[in-house]
C-alpha positions as CSV (number, residue, x, y, z in Angstrom):
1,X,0.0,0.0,0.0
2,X,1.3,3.7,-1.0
3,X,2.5,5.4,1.8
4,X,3.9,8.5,0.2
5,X,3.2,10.4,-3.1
6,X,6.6,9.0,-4.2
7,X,5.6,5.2,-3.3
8,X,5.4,3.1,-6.9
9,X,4.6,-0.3,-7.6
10,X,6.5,-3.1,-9.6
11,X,4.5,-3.6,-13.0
12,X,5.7,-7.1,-14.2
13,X,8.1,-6.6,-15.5
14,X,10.1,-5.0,-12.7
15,X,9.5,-0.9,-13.3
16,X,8.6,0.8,-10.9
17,X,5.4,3.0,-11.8
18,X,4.1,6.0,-9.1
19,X,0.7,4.7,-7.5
20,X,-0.1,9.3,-8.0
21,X,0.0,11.4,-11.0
22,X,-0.9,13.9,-13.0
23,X,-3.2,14.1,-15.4
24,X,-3.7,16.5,-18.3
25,X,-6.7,15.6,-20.6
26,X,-9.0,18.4,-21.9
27,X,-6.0,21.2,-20.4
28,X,-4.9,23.0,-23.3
29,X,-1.4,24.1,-24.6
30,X,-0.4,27.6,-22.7
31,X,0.4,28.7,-19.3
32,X,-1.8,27.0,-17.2
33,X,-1.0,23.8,-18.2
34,X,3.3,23.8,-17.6
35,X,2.3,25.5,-14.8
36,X,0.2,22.4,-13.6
37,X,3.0,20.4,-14.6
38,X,5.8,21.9,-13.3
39,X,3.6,23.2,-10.1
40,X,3.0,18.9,-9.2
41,X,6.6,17.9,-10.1
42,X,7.6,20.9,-7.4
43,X,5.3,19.8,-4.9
44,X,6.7,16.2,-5.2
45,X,4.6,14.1,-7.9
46,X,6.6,11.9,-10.1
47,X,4.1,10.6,-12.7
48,X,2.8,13.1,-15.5
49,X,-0.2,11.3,-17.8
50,X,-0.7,12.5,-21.2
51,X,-1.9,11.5,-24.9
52,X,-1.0,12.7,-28.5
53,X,-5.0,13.4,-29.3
54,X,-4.9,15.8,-26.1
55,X,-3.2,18.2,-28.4
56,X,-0.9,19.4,-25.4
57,X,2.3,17.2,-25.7
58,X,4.8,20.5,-26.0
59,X,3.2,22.2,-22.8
60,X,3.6,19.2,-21.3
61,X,7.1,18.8,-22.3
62,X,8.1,22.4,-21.1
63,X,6.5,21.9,-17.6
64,X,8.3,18.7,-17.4
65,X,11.5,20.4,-18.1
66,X,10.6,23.4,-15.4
67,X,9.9,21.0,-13.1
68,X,12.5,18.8,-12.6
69,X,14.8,22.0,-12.4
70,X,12.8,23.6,-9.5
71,X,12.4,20.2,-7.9
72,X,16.3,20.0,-8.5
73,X,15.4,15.8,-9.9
74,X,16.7,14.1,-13.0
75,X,14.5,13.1,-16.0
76,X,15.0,9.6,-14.3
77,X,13.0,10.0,-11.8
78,X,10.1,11.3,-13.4
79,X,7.5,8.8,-15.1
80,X,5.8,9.7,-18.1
81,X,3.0,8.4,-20.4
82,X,1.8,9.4,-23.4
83,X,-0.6,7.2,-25.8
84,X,-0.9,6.4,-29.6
85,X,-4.2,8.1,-31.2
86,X,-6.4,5.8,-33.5
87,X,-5.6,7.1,-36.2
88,X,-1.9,6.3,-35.8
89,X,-2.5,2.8,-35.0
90,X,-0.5,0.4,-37.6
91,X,2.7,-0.8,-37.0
92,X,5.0,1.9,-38.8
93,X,1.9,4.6,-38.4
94,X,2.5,4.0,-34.2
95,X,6.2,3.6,-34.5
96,X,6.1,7.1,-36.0
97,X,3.6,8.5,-33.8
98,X,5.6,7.1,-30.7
99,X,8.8,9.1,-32.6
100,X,6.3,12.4,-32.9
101,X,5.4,12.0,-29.0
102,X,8.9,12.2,-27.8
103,X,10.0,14.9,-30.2
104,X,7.2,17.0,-29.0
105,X,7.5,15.9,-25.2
106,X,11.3,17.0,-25.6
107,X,12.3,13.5,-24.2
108,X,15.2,10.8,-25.4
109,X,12.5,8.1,-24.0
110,X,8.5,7.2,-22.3
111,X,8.4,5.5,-19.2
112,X,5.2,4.1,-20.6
113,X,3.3,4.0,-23.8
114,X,-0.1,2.8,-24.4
115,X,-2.8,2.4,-27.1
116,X,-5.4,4.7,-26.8
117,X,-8.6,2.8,-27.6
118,X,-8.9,-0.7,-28.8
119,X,-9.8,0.2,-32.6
120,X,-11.1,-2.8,-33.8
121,X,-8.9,-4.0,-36.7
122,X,-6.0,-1.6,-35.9
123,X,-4.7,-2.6,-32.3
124,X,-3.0,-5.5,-33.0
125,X,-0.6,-3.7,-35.5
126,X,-0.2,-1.3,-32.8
127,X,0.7,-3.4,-30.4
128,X,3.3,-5.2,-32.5
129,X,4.8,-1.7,-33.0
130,X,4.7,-1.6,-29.2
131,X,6.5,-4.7,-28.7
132,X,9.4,-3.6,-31.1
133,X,9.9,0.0,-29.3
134,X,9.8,-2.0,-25.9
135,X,12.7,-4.7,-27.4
136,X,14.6,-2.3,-28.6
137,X,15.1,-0.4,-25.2
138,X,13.4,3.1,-26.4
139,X,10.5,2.6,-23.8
140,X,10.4,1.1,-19.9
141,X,7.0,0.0,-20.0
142,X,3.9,-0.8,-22.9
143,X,0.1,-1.3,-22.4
144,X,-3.2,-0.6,-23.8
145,X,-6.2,1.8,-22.0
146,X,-9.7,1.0,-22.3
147,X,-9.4,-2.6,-23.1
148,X,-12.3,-4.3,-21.7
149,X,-11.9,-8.7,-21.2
150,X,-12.1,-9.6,-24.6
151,X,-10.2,-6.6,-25.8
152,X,-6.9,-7.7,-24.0
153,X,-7.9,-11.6,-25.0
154,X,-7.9,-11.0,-28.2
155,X,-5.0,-9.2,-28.0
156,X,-2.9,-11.6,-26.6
157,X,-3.5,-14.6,-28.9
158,X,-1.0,-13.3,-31.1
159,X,1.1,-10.8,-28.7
160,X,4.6,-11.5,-27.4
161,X,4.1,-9.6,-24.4
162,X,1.3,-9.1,-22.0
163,X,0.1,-5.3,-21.5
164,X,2.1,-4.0,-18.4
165,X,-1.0,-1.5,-17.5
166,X,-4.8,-1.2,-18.4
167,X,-5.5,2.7,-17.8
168,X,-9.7,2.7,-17.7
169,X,-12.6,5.1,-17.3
170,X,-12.7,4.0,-12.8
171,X,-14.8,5.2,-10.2
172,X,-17.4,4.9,-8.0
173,X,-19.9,4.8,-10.3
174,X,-18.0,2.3,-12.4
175,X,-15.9,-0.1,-10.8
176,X,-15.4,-2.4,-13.4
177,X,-14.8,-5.3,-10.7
178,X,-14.6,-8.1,-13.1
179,X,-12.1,-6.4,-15.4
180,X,-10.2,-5.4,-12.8
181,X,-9.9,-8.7,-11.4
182,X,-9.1,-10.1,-15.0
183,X,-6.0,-7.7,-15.1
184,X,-5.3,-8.9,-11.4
185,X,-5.2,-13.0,-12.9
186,X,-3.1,-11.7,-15.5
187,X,-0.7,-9.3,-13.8
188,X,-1.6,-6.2,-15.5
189,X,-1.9,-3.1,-13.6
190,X,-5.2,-1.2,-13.1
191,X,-4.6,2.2,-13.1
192,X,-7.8,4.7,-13.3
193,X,-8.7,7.5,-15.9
194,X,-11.5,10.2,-14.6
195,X,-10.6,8.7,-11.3
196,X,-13.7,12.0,-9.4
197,X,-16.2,11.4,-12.4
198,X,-15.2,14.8,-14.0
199,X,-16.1,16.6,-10.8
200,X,-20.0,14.9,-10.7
201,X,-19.3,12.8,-7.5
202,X,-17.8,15.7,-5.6
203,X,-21.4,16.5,-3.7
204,X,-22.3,12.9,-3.4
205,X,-24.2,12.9,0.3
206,X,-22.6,9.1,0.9
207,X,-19.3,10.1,0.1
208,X,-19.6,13.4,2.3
209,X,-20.4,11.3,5.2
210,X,-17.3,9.1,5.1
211,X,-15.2,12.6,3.9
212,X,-16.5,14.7,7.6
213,X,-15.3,11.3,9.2
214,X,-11.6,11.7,8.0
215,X,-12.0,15.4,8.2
216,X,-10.9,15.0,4.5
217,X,-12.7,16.0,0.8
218,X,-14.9,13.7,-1.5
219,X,-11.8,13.8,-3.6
220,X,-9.0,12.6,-1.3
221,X,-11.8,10.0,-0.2
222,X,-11.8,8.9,-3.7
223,X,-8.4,9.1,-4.5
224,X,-7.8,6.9,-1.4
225,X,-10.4,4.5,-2.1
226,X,-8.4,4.0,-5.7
227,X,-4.8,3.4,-4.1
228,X,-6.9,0.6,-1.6
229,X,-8.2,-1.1,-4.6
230,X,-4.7,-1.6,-5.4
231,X,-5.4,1.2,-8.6
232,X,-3.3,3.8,-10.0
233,X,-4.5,6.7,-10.2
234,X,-4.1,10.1,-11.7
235,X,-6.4,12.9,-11.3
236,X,-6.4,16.1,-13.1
237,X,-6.2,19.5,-11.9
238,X,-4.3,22.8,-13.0
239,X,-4.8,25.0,-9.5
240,X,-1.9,24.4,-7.2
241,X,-4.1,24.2,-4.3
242,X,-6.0,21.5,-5.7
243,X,-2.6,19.8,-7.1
244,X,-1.7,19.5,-3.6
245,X,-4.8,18.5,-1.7
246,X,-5.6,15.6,-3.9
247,X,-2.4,14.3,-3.3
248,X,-2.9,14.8,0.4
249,X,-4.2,11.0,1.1
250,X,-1.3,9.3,2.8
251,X,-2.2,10.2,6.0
252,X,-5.7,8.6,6.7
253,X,-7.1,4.7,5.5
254,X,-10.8,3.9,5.0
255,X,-11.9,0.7,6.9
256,X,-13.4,-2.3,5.6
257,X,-16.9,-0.5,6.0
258,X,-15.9,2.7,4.2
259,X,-14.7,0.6,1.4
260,X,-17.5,-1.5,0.7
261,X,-19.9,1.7,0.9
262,X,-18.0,3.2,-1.7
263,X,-17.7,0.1,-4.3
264,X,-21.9,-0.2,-3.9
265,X,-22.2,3.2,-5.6
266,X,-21.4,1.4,-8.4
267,X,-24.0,2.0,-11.1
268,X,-22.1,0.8,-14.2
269,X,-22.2,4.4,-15.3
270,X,-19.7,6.1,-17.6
271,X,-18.9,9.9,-18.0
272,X,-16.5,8.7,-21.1
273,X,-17.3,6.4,-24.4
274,X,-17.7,2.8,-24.6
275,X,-14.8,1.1,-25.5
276,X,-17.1,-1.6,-27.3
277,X,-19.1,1.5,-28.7
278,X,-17.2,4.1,-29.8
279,X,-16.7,6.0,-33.4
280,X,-13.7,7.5,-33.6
C-alpha cells in the first residue's frame, strides 16, 4: 500500500510505476497547463499522464522540463506516459507517432506507452509496433487503455508480451470489478482515468459522510479509495491548491466498511465512451 506520493509499484516486468499522478486531458497548450505540470513535479509528484490526441504534448514537455529544475530531480525520476491516437494505429503509423510524442514531449524516452482505444482492426498492428519499441530499449514500460476482457484476450492470442498496464474510465460509479480482477489474474496493472467522475461525485451525500469522518474531501476520499483497490490513479487538476490537496491522502485509510460503501455506488455508469461502442 502507498505510503507516500513518491511510493510506486512493480508492474511485471520489474519498473517501478508511481501509485499518483498527474493528469492533463482536456487542459490546453499555454500557461496553465506547464504551470500544472511543473507546479506537481515541485510539490513532489513523479508521474505526469498524457496522450497525443490531447493536443498538449509540447506544454507538457516544457513543464516537465521546469519541473525537474525547481524540484532539482533528473528526468530519471520522473515517469511519463503518453498514448498512440487511433488514427496512428498500424505498425510503422505507431512507430512514427511514438517518434512524434517524444520529439514534442522534448524526451530521449517514455516511461510508458499505451494504445489509446482498442480500434477494432488496428490494435493489434499497434501493439506489434509496441513490442518492437519496448525490445529495442526506447521505452520502460507498454500497455493498452480502455481494453475491456475480450479486448486484452484477443490481444494476446498473437502478442509477445502481456500489456504491463490497463488505464480505464474507474470510479465509484463504475468499478469495473470483473475487469479489474481479470487484469489482477493476468498481472496487469489497473490504473484509473476520470478517477472523481469529471467533478460529478464531488457533492455525493454518501461520500460526504465518510469525507467529515476523516476530516478530508470527497476527492482525497476517492483518490484513497483508488490506491486501496490496489489502482493507479491520476487525477487532473491545474490549481496548485487542488494539485496539492488531492495528493494529500497518505495520512488517513478507509476501513473495511468505508470501502465496501463506496464500491456499492457502483452504477455501471460512464462519463466517457464505450470502448465496445465508440466511433472514432
Amino acid at each position: 500500500m502507498a505510503k507516500n506520493l513518491q511510493d510506486s509499484v512493480a508492474l511485471y516486468n520489474g519498473v517501478s510505476m508511481p501509485w499518483f499522478g498527474l493528469g492533463v486531458f482536456k487542459v490546453e497548450e499555454g500557461p496553465e497547463l506547464e504551470n500544472a505540470v511543473k507546479t506537481a513535479i515541485k510539490h513532489g509528484y513523479r508521474s505526469i499522464d498524457t496522450a497525443a490526441i490531447y493536443g498538449n504534448e509540447e506544454g507538457v514537455g516544457r513543464g516537465i522540463r521546469q519541473g525537474l529544475e525547481e524540484a532539482g530531480i533528473g528526468r530519471e525520476e520522473l515517469f511519463v506516459t503518453s498514448k498512440v491516437w487511433n488514427a496512428d494505429l498500424g505498425y510503422e503509423s505507431t512507430l512514427a507517432a511514438y517518434e512524434t510524442s517524444l520529439q514534442k514531449l522534448g524526451l530521449d524516452y517514455l516511461d510508458l506507452y499505451l494504445i489509446h482505444w482498442p480500434k477494432e482492426g488496428k490494435f493489434k498492428e499497434g501493439w506489434r509496433a509496441l513490442e518492437t519499441i519496448y525490445k529495442e530499449g526506447r521505452v520502460k514500460a507498454i500497455g493498452v487503455s480502455n481494453f475491456q476482457i475480450h479486448h486484452l484476450e484477443e490481444l494476446m492470442v498473437d502478442a509477445e508480451l502481456k500489456p504491463m498496464v490497463n488505464q480505464v474510465e474507474y470510479h465509484p460509479r463504475l468499478t469495473q470489478k470483473e475487469l479489474q480482477q481479470y487484469c489482477k489474474q493476468q498481472g496487469i496493472q489497473f490504473e484509473a482515468w476520470s478517477p472523481l467522475m469529471q467533478g460529478e461525485l464531488l457533492d455525493n451525500p454518501e461520500l460526504k459522510e465518510i469525507a467529515d469522518k476523516y476530516n478530508k474531501s470527497i476527492a482525497q476520499v476517492i483518490l484513497r479509495w483508488d490506491l486501496q483497490n490496489g489502482v493507479i490513479t491520476i487525477p487532473k487538476s491545474t490549481k496548485e491548491h487542488r494539485i496539492v490537496e488531492n495528493a494529500n491522502v497518505f495520512d488517513f485509510e478507509l476501513t473495511g466498511e468505508d470501502m465496501k460503501q463506496i464500491d456499492s455506488l457502483n452504477q455501471n455508469h460512464r462519463v466517457g465512451p464505450d470502448p465496445d461502442n465508440f466511433d472514432f
